[in-house]
GUTORKE-576839 format. One record per residue: residue in three letters; x, y, z of N, C-alpha, C in turn. Coordinates in steps of 0.02 Angstrom, whole numbers, padded with zeros to 5 digits, always signed. Example, Ala and Ser with C-alpha at 12.3 -4.5 7.8 and 13.67 -1.06 7.14 Angstrom:
% residues 2
ALA+00660-00284+00390+00615-00225+00390+00660-00165+00390;SER+00642-00112+00354+00684-00053+00357+00645+00002+00394;
END
This chain:
% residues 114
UNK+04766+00485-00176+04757+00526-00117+04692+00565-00125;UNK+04657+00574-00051+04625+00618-00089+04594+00661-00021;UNK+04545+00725-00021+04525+00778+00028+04491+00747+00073;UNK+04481+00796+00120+04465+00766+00177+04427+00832+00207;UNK+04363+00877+00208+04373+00931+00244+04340+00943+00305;UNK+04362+00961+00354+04370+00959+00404+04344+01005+00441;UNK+04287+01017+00472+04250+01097+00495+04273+01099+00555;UNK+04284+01165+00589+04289+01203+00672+04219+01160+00695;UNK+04238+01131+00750+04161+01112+00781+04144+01180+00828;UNK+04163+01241+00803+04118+01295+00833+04087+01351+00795;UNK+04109+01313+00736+04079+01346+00677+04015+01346+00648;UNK+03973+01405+00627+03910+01425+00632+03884+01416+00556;UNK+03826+01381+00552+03807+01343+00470+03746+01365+00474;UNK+03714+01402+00430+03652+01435+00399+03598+01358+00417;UNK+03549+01310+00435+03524+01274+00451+03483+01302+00351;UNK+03469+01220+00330+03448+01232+00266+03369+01208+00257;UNK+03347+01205+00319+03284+01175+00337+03238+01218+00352;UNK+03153+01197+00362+03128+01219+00418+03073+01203+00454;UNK+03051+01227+00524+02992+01184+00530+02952+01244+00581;UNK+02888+01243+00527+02840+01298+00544+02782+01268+00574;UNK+02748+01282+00613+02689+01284+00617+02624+01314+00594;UNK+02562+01283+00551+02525+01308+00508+02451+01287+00525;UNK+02406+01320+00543+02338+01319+00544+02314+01256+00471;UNK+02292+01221+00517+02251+01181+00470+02178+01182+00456;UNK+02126+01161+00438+02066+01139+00440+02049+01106+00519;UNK+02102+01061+00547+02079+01018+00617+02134+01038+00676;UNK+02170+01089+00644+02191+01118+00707+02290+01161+00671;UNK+02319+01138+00722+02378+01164+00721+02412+01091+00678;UNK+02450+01112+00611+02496+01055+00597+02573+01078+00574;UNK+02629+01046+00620+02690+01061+00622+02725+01038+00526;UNK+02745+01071+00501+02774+01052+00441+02852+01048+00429;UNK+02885+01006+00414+02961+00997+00416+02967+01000+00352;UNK+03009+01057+00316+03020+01051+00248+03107+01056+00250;UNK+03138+01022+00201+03201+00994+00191+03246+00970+00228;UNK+03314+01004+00272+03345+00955+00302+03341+00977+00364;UNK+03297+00937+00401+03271+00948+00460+03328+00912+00517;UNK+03382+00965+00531+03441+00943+00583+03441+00972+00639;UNK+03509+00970+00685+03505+01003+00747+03496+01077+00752;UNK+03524+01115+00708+03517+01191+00695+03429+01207+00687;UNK+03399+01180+00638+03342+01191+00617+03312+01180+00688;UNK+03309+01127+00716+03269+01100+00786+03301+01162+00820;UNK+03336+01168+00845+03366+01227+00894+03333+01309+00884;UNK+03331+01301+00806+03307+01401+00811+03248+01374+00827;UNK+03189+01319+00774+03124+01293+00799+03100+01313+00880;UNK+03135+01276+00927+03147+01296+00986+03145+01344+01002;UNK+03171+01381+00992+03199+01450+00999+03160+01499+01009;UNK+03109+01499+00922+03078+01560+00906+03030+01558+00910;UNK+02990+01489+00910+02912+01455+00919+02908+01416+00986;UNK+02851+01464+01015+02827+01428+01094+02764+01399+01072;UNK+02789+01342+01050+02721+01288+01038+02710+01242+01107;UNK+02644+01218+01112+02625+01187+01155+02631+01111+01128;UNK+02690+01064+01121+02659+01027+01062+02602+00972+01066;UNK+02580+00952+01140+02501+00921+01119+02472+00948+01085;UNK+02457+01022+01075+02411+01067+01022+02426+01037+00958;UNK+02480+01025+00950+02499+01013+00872+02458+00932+00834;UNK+02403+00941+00807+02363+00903+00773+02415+00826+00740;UNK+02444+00870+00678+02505+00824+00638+02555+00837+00606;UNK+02583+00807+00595+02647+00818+00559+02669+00819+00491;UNK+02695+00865+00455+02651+00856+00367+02745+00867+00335;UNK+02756+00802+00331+02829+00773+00280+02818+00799+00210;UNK+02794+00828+00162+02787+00811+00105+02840+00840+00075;UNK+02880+00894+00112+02925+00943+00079+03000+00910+00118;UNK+02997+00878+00155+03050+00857+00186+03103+00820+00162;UNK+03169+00833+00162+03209+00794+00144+03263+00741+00165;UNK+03275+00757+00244+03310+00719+00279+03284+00749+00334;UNK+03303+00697+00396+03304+00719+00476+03353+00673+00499;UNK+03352+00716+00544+03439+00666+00597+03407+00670+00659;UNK+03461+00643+00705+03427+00608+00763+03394+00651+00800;UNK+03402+00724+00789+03385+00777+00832+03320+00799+00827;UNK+03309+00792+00753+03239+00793+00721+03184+00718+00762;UNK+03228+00676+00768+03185+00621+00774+03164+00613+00853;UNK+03210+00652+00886+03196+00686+00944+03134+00727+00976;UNK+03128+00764+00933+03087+00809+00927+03011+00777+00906;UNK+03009+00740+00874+02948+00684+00841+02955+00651+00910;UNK+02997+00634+00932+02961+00569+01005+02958+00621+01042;UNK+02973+00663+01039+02938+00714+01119+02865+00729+01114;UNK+02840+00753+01038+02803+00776+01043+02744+00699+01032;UNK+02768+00645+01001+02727+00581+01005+02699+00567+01074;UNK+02735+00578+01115+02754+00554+01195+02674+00592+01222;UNK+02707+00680+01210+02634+00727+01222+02575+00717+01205;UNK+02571+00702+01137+02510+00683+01107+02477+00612+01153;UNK+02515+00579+01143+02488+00497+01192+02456+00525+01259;UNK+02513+00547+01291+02506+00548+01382+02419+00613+01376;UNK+02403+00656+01315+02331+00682+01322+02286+00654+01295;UNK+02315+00577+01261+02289+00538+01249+02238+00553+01154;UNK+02265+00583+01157+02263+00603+01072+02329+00547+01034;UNK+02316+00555+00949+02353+00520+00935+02412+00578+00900;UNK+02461+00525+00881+02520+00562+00842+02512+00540+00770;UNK+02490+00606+00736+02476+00577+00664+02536+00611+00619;UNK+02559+00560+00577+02580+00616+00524+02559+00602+00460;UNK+02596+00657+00427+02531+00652+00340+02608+00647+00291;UNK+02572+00607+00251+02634+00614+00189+02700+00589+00200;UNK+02723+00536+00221+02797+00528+00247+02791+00482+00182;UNK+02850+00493+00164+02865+00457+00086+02911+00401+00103;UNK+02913+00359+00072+02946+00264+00092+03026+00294+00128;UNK+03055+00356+00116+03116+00337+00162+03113+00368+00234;UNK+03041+00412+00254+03018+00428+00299+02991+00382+00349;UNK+02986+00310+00312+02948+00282+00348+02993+00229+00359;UNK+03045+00233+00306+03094+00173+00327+03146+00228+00394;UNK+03181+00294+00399+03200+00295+00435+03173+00271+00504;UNK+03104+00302+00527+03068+00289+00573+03049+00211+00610;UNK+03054+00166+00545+03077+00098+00554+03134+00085+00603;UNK+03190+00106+00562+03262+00085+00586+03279+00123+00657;UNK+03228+00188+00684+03238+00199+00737+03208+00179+00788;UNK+03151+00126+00756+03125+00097+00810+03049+00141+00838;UNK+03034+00181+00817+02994+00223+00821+02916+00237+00785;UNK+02937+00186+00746+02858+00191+00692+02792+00181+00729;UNK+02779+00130+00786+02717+00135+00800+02707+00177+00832;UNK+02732+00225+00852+02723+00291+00870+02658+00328+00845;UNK+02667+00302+00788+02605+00366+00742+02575+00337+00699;UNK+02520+00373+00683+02471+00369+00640+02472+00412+00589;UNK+02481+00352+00539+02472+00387+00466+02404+00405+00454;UNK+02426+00470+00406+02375+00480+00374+02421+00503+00305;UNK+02368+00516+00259+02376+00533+00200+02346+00568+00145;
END
């Protein structure tokens, strides 16, 4: 036999992630460090009125997971970047960054850099 545990789905979880925005050298670059989920995206939202065409790139290096909400958030702002006709770059996505982005169908989206 064995546990099973079971959370209130109205129950409130400290988000263990985060994603800041940071002055770069070529402009504004969004950074996702650890587990970049729906909580994290939501305060993100929340507390930062980013423009996100402004946002240059996207810098994985500290990142540890994203879920679909996160990946959400990457095609919105891919979408922005295109339609001003800039590209969607990101920096540093490490082989399971690039395999999720694979499996969602989403990789030519962006431009690596490194």
């Amino acid at each position: 036999m064995f546990a099973v545990e079971i959370r209130p789905s109205d129950a409130q979880y400290q988000p263990t992630g985060t994603i800041d925005v940071e002055n770069g050298a070529d402009g504004p670059v969004l950074h996702m460090r650890g587990d970049v989920d729906a909580p994290v995206v939501q305060r993100f939202e929340a507390e930062q009125a980013v423009d996100r065409r402004s946002i240059v790139a996207v810098e994985f290096s500290e990142m540890a997971y994203i879920d679909s909400i996160g990946l959400s958030l990457l095609v919105r702002w891919a979408q922005d970047r295109t339609s001003a006709g800039q590209a969607a770059v990101i920096r540093n996505a490490n082989e399971r960054v690039e395999r999720v982005l694979y499996i969602a169908g989403i990789e030519s989206m962006f431009v690596r850099e490194d």
